[in-house]
MOPAC internal coordinates of N, CA, C and O (Angstrom, degrees):
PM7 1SCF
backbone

  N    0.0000 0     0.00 0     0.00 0    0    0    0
  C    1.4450 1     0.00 0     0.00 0    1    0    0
  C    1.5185 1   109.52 1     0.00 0    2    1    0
  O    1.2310 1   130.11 1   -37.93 1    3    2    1
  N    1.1791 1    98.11 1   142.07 1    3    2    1
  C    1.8051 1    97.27 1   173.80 1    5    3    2
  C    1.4441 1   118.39 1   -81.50 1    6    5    3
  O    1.2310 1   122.16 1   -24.09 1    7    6    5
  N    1.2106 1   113.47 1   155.91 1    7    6    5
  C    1.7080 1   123.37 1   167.81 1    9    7    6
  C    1.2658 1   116.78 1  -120.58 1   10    9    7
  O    1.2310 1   125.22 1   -33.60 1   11   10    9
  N    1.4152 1   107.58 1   146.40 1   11   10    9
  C    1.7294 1    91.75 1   165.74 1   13   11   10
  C    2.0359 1    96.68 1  -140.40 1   14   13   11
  O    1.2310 1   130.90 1   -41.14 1   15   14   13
  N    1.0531 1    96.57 1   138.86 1   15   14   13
  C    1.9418 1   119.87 1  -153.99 1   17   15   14
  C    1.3074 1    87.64 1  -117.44 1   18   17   15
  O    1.2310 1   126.21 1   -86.50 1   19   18   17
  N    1.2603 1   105.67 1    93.50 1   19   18   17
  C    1.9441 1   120.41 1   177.68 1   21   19   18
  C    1.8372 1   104.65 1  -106.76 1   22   21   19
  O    1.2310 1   117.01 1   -39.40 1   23   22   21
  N    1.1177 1   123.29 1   140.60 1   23   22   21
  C    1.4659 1   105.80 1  -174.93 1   25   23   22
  C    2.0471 1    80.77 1  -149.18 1   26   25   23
  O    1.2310 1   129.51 1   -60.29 1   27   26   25
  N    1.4598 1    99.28 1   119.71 1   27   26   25
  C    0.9300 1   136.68 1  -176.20 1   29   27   26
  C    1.8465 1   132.31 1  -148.32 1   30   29   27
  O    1.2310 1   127.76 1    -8.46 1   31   30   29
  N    1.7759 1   102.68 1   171.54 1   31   30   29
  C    1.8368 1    73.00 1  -173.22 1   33   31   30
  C    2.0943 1   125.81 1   -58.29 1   34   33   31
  O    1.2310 1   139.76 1   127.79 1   35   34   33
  N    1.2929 1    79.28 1   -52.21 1   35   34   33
  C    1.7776 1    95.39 1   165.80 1   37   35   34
  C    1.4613 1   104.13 1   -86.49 1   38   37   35
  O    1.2310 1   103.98 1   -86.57 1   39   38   37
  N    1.1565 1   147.13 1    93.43 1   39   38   37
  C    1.1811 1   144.36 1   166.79 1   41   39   38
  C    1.5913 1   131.66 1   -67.22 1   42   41   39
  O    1.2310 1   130.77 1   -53.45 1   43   42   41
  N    1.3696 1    96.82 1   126.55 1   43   42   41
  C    1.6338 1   119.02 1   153.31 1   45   43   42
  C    1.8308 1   110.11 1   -67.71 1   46   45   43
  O    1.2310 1   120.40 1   -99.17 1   47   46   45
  N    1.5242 1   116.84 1    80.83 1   47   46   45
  C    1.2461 1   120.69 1   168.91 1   49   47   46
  C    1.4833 1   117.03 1   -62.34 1   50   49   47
  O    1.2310 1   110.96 1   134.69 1   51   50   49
  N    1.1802 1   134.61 1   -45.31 1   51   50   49
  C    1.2725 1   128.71 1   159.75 1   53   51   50
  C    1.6595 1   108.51 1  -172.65 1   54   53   51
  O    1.2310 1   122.30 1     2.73 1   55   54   53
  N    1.4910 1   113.21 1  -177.27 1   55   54   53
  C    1.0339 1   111.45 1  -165.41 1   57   55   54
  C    1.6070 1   112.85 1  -165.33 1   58   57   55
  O    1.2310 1   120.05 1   -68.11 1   59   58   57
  N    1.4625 1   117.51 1   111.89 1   59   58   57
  C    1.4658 1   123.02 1  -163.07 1   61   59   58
  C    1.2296 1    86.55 1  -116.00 1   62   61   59
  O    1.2310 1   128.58 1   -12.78 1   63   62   61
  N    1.5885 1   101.08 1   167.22 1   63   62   61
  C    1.6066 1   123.63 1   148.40 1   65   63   62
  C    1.4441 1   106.20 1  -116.00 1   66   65   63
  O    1.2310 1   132.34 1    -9.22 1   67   66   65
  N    1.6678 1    93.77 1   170.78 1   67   66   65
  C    1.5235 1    94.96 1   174.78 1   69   67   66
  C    1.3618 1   128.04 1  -111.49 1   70   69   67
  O    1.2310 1   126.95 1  -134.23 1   71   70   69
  N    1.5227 1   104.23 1    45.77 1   71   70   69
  C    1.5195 1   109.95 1   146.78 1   73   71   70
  C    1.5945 1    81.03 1  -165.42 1   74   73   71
  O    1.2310 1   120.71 1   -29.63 1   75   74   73
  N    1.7074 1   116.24 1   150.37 1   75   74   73
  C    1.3559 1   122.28 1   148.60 1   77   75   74
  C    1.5812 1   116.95 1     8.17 1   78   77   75
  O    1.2310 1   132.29 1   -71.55 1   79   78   77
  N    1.8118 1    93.86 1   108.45 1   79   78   77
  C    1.7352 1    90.43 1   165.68 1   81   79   78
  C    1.3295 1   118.01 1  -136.20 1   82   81   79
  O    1.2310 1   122.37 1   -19.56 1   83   82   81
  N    1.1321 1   113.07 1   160.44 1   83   82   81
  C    1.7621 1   120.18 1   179.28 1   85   83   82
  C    1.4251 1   102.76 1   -82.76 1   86   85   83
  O    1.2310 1   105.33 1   168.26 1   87   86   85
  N    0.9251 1   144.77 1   -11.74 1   87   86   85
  C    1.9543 1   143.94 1  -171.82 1   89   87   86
  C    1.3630 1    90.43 1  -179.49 1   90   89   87
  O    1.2310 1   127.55 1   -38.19 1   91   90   89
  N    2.1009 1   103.08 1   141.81 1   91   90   89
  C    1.3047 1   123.71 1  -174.14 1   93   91   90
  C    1.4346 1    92.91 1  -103.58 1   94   93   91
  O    1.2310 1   118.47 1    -2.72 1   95   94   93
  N    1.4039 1   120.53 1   177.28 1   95   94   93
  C    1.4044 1   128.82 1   165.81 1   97   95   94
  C    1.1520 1   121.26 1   -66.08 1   98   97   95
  O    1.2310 1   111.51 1   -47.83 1   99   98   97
  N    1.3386 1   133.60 1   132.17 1   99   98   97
  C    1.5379 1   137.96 1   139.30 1  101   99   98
  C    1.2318 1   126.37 1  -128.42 1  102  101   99
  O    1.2310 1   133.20 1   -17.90 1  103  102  101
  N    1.5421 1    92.09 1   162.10 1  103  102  101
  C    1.7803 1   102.66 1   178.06 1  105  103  102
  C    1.3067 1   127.05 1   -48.55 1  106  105  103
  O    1.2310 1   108.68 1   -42.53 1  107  106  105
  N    1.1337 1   138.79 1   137.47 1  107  106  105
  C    1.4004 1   121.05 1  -172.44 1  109  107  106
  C    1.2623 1   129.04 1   -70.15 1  110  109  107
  O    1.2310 1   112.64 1   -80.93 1  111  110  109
  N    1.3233 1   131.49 1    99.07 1  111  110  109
  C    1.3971 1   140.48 1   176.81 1  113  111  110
  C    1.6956 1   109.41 1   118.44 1  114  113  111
  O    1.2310 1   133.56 1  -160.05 1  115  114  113
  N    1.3009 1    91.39 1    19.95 1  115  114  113
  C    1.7374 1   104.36 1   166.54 1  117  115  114
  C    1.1550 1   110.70 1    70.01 1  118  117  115
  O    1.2310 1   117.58 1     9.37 1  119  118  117
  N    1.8114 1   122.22 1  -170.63 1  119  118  117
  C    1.2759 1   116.07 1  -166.96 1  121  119  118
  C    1.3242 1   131.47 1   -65.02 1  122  121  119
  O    1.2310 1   130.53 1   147.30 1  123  122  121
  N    1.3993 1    97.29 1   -32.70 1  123  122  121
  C    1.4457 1   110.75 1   179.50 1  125  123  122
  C    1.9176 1   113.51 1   -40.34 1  126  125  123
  O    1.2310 1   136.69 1   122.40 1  127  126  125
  N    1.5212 1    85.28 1   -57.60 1  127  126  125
  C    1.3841 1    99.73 1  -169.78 1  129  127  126
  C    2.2034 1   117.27 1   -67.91 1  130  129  127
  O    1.2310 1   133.68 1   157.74 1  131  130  129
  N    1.0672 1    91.16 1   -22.26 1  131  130  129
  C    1.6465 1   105.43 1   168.23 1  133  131  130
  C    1.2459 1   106.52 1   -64.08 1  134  133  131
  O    1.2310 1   123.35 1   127.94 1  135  134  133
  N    1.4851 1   111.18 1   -52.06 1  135  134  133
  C    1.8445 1   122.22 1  -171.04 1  137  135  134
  C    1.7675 1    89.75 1   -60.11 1  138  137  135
  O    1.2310 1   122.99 1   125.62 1  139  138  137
  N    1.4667 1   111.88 1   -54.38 1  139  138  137
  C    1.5118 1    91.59 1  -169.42 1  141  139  138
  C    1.5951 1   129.71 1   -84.00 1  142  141  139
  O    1.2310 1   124.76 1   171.92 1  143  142  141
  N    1.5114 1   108.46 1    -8.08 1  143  142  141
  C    1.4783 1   109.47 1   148.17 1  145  143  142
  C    1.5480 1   128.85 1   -42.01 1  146  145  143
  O    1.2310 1   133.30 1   123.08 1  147  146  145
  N    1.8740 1    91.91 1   -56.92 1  147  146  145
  C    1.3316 1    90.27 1  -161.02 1  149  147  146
  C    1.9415 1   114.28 1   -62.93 1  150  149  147
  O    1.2310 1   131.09 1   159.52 1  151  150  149
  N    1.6483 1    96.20 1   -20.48 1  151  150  149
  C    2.0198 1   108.60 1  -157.76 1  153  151  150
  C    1.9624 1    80.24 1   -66.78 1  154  153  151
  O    1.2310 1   127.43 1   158.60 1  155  154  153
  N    1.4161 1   103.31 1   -21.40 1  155  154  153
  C    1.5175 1    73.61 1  -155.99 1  157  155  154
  C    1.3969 1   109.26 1  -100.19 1  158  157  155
  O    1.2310 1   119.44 1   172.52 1  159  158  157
  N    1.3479 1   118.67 1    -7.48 1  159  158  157
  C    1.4091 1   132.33 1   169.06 1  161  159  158
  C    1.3945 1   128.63 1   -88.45 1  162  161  159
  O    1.2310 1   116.67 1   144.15 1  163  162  161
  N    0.9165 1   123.93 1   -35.85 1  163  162  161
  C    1.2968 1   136.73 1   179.06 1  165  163  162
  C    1.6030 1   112.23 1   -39.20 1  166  165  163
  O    1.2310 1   109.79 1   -57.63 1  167  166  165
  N    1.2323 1   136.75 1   122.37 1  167  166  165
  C    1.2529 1   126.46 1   172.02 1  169  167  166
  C    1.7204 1   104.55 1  -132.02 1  170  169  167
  O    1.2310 1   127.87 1   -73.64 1  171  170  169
  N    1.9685 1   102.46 1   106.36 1  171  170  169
  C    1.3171 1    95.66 1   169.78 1  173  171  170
  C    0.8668 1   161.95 1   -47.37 1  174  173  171
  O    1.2310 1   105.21 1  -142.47 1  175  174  173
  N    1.5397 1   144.99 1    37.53 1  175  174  173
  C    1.0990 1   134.38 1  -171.70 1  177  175  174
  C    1.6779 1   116.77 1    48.06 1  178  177  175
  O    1.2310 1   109.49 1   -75.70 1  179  178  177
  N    1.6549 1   137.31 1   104.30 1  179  178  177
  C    1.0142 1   130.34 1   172.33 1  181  179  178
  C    1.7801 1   108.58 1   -60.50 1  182  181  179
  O    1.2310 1   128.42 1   113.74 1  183  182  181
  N    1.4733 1   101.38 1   -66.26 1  183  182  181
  C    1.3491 1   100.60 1  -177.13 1  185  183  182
  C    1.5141 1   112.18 1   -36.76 1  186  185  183
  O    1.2310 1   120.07 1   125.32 1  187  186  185
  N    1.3639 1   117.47 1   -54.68 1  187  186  185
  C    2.0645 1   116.65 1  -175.77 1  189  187  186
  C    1.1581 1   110.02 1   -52.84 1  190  189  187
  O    1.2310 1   129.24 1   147.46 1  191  190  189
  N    1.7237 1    99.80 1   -32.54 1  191  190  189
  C    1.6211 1    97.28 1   176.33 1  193  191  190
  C    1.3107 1   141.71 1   -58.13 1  194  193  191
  O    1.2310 1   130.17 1   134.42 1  195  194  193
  N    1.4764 1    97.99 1   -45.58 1  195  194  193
  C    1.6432 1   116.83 1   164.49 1  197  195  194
  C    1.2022 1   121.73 1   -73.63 1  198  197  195
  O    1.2310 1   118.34 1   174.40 1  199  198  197
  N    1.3790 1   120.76 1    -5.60 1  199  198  197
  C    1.4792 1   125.76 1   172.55 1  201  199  198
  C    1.6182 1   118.65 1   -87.97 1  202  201  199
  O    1.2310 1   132.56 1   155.83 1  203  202  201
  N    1.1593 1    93.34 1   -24.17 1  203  202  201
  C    1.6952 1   116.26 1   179.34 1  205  203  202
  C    1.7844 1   108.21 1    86.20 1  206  205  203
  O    1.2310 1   129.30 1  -151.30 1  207  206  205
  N    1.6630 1    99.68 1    28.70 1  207  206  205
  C    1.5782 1    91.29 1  -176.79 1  209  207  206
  C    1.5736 1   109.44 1   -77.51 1  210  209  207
  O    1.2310 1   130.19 1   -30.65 1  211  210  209
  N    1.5460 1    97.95 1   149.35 1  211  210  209
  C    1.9428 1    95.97 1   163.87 1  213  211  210
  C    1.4006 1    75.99 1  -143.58 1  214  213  211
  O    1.2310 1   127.27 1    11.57 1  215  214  213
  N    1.5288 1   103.62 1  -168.43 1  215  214  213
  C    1.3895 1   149.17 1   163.62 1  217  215  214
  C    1.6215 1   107.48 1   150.31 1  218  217  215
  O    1.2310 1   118.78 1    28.41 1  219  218  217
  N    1.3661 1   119.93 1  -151.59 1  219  218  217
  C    1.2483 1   137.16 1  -137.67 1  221  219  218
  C    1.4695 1    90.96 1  -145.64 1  222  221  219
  O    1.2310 1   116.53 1   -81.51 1  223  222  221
  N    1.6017 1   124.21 1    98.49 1  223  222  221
  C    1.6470 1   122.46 1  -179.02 1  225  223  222
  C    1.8183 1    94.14 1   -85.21 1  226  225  223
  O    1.2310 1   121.74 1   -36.47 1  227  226  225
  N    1.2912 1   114.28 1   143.53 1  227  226  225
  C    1.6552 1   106.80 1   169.55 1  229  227  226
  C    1.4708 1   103.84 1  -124.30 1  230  229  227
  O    1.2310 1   128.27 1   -18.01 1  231  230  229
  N    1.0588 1   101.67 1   161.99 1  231  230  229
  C    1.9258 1   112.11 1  -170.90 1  233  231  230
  C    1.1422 1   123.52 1  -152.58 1  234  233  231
  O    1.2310 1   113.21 1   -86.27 1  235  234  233
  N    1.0153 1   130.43 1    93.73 1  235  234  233
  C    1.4805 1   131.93 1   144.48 1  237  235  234
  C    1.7207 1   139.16 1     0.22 1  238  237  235
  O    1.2310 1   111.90 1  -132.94 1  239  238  237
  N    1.1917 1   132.87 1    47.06 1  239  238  237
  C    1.9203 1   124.00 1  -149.49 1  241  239  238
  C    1.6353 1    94.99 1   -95.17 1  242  241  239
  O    1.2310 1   123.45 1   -32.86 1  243  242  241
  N    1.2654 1   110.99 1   147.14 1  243  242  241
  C    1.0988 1   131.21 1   176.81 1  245  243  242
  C    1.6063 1   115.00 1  -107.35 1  246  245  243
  O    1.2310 1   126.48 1   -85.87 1  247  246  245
  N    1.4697 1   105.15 1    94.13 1  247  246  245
  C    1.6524 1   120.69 1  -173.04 1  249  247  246
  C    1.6091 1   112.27 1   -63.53 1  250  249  247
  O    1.2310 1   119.31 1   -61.51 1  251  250  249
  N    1.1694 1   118.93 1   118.49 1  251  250  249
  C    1.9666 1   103.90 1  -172.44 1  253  251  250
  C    1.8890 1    81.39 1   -96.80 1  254  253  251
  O    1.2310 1   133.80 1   -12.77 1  255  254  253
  N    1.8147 1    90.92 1   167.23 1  255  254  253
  C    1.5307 1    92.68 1   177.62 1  257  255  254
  C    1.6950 1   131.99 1   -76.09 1  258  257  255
  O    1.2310 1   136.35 1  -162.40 1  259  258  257
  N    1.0770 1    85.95 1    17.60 1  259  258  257
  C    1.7714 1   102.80 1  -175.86 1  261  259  258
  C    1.9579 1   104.28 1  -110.21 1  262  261  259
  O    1.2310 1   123.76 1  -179.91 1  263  262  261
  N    1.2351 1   110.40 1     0.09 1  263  262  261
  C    1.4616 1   123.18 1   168.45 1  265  263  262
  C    1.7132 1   115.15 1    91.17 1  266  265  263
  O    1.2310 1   123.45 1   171.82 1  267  266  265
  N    1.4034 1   110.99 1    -8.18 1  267  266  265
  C    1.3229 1   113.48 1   164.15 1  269  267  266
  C    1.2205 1   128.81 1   -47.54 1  270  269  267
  O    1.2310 1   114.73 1   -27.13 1  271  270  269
  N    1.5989 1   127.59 1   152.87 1  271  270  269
  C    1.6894 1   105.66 1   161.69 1  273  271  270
  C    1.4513 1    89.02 1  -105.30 1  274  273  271
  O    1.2310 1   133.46 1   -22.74 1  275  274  273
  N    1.9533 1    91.59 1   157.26 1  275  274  273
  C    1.2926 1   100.41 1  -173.50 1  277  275  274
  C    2.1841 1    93.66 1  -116.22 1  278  277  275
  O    1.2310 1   125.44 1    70.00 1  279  278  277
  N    1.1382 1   107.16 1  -110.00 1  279  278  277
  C    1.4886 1    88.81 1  -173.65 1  281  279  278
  C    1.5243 1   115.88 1   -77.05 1  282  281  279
  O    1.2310 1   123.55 1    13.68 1  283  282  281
  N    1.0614 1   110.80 1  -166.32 1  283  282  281
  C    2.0176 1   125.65 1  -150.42 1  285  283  282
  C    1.1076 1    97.59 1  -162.68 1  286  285  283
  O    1.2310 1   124.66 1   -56.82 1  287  286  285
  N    1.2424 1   108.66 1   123.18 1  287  286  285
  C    1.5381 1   116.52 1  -178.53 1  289  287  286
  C    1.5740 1   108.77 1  -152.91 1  290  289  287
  O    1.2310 1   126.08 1   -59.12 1  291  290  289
  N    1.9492 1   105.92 1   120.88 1  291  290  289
  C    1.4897 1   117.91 1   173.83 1  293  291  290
  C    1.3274 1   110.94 1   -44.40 1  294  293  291
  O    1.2310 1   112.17 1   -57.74 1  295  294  293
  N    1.3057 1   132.37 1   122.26 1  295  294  293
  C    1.5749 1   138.58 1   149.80 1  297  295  294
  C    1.4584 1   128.59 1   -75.05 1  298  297  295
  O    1.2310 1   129.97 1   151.18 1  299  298  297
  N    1.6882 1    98.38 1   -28.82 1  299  298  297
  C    1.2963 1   102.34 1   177.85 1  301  299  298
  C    1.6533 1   112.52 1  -160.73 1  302  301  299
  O    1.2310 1   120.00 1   -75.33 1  303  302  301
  N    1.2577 1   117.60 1   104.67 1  303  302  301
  C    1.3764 1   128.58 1  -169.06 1  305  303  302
  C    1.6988 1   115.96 1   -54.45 1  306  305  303
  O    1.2310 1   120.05 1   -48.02 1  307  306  305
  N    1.4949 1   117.52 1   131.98 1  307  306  305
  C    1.5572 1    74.91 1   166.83 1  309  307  306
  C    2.0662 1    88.10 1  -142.81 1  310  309  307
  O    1.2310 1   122.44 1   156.74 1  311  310  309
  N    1.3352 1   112.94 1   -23.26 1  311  310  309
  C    1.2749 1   130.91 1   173.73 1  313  311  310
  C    1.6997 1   125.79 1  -151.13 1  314  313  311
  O    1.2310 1   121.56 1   -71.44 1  315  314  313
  N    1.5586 1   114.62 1   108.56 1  315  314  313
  C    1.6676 1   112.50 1  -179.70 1  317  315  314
  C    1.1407 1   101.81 1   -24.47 1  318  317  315
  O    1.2310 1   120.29 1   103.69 1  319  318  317
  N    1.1488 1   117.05 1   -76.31 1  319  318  317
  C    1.6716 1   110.34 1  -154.22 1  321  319  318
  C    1.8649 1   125.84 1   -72.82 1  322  321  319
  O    1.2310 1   135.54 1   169.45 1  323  322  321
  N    1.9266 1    87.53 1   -10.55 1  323  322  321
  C    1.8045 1    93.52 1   179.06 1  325  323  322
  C    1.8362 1    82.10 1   -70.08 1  326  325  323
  O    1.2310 1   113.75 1   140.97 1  327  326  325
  N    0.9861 1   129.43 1   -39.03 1  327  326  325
  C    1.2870 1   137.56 1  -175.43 1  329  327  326
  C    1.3050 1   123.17 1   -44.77 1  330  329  327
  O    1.2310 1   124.53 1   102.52 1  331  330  329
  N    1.3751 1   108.91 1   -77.48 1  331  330  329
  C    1.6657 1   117.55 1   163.12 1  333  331  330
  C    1.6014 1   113.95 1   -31.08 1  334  333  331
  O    1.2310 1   128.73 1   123.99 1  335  334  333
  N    1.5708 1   100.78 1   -56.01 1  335  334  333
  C    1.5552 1    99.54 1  -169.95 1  337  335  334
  C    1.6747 1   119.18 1   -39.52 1  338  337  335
  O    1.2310 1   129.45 1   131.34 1  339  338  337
  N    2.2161 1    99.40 1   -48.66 1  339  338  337
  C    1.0090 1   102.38 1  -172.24 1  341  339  338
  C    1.5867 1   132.64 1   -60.38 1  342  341  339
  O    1.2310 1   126.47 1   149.98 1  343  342  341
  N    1.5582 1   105.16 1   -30.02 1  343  342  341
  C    0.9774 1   105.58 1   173.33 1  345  343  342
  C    1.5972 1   134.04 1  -105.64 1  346  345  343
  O    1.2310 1   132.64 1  -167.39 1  347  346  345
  N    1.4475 1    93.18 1    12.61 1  347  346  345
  C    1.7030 1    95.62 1   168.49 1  349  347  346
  C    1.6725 1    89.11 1  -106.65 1  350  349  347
  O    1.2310 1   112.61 1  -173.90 1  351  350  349
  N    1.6348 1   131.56 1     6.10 1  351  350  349
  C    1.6673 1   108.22 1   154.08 1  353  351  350
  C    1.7001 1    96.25 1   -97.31 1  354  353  351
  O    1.2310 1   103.87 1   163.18 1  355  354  353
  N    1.0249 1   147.32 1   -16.82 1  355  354  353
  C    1.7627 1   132.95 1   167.98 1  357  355  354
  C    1.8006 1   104.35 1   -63.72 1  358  357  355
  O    1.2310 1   122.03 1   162.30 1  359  358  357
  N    1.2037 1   113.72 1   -17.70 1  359  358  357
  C    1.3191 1    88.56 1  -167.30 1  361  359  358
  C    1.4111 1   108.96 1   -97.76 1  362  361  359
  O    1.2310 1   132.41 1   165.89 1  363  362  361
  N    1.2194 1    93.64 1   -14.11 1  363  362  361
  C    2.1404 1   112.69 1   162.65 1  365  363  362
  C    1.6377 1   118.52 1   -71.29 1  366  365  363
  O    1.2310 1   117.56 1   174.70 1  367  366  365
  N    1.1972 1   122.25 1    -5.30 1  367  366  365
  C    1.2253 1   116.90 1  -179.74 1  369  367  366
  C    1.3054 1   113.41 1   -75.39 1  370  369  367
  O    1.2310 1   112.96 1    -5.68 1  371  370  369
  N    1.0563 1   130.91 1   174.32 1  371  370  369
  C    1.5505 1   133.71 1  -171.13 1  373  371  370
  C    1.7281 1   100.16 1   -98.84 1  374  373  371
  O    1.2310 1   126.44 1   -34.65 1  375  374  373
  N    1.1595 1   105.21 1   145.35 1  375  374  373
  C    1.8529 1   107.43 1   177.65 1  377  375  374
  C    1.9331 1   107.00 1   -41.52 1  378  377  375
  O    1.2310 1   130.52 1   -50.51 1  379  378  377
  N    1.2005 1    97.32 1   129.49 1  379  378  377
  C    1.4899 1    95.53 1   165.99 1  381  379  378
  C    1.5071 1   119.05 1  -101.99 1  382  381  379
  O    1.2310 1   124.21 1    -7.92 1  383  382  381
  N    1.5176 1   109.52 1   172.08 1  383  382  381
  C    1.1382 1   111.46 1   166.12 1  385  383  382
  C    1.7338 1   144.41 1   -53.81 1  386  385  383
  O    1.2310 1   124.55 1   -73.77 1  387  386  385
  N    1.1895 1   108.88 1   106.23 1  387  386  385
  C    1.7510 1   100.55 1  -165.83 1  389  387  386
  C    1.5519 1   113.39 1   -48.27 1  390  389  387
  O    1.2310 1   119.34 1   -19.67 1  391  390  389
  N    1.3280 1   118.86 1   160.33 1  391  390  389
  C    1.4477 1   108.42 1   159.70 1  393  391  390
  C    1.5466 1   105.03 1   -84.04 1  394  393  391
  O    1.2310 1   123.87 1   -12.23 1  395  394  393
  N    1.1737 1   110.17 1   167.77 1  395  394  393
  C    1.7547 1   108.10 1  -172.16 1  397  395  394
  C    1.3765 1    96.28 1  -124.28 1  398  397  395
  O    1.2310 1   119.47 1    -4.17 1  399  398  397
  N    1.3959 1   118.62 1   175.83 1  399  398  397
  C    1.7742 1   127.91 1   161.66 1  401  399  398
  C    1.8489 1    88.51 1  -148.15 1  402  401  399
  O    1.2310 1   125.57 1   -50.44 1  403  402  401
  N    1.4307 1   106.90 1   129.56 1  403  402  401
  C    1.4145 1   125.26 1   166.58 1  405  403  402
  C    1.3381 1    94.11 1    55.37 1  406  405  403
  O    1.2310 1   123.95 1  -113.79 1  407  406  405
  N    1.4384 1   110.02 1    66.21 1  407  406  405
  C    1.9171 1    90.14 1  -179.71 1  409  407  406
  C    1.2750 1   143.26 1   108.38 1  410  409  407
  O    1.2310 1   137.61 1   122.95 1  411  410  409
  N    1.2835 1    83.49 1   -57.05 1  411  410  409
  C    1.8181 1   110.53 1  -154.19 1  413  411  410
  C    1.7556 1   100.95 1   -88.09 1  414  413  411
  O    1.2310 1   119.34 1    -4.71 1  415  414  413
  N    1.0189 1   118.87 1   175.29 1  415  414  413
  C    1.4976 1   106.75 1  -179.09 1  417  415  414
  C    2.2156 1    82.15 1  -129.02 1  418  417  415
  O    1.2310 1   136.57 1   -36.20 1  419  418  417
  N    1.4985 1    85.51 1   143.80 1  419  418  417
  C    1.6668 1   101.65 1  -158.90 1  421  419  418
  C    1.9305 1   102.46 1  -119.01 1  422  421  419
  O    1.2310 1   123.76 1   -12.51 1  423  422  421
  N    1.1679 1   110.39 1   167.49 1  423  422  421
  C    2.0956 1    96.12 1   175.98 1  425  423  422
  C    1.4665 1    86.70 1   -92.77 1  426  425  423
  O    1.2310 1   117.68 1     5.22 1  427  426  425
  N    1.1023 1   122.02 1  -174.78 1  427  426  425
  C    1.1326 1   140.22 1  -179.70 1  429  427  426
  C    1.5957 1   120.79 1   170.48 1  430  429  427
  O    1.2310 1   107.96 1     5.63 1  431  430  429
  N    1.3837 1   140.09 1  -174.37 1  431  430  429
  C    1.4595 1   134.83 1  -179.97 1  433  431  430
  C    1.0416 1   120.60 1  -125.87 1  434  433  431
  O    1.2310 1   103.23 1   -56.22 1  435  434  433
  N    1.6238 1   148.42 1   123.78 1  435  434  433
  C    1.5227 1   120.20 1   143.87 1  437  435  434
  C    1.5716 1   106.47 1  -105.74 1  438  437  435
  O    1.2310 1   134.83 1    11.37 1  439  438  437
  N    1.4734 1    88.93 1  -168.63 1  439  438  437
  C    1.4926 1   119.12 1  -165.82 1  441  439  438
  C    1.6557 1    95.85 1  -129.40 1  442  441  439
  O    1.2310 1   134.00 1   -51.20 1  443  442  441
  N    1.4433 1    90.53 1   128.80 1  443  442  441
  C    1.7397 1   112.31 1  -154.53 1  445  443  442
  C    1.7664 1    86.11 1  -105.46 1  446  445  443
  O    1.2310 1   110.42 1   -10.54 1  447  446  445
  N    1.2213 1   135.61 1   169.46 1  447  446  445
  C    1.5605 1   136.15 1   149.94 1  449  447  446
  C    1.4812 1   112.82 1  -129.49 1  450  449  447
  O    1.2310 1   100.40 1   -88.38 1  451  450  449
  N    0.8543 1   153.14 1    91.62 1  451  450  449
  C    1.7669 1   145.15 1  -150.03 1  453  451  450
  C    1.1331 1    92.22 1  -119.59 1  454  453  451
  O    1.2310 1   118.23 1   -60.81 1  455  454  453
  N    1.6548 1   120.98 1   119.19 1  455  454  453
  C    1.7136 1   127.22 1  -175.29 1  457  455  454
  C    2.0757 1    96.32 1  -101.06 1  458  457  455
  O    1.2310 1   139.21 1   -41.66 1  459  458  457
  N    1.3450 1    80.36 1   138.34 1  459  458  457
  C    1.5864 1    82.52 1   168.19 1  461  459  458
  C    1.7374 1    99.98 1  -118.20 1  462  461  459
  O    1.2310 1   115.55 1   -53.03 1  463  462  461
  N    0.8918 1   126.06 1   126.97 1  463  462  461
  C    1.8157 1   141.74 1   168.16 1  465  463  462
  C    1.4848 1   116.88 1  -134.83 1  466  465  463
  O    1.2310 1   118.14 1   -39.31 1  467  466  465
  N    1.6275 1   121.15 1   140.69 1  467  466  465
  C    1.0783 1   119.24 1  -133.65 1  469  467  466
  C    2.0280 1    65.89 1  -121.96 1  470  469  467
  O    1.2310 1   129.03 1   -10.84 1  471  470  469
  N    1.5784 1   100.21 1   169.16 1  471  470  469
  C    1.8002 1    86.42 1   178.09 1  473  471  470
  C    1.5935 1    76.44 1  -172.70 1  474  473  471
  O    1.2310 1   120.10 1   180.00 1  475  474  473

């Protein structure tokens, strides 16, 4: 299976399909444009806020071949609501690009990293 190991502010940790592919999924208009989705979507959590929580929520999305994400899944816990945030902003993103094999556009998965830091 292929990977692709993107390290960015919101990170594209990697990204397989599930069988052999010629191109993995991405956001539309590449990283840049993910980083500036996320600055502008993101809404911190008041409560995490006042707690002084951050870390780094990671997620699992399941790309269908029509560019939707289909499920979302925590990789690594660190706060419910740093949590919630992340994935009620993945489910706001605009359809991305499928990964394809021969062409065709195929489902496949990546692994999202969405940092929350308080400043």
């Amino acid at each position: 299976m292929k990977k692709l190991l993107l390290l960015l502010c919101a990170t594209l940790l990697g990204a397989t399909a599930l069988f052999a592919a010629d191109t993995t999924p991405s956001f539309p208009g590449g990283e840049a444009a993910m980083n500036d989705f996320i600055k502008a979507n993101l809404k911190y959590p008041e409560m995490s806020k006042q707690m002084g929580i951050e870390g780094v929520v990671n997620l699992q999305i399941d790309v269908k071949p029509d560019g939707s994400i289909g499920s979302i899944k925590i990789l690594r816990m660190i706060d419910p609501d740093l949590e919630q945030e992340a994935i009620r902003l993945v489910k706001t993103m605009p359809a991305w690009t499928p990964a394809s094999r021969d062409g065709n556009p195929i489902e496949s998965t990546a692994t999202l990293a969405i940092p929350f830091t308080l400043e």
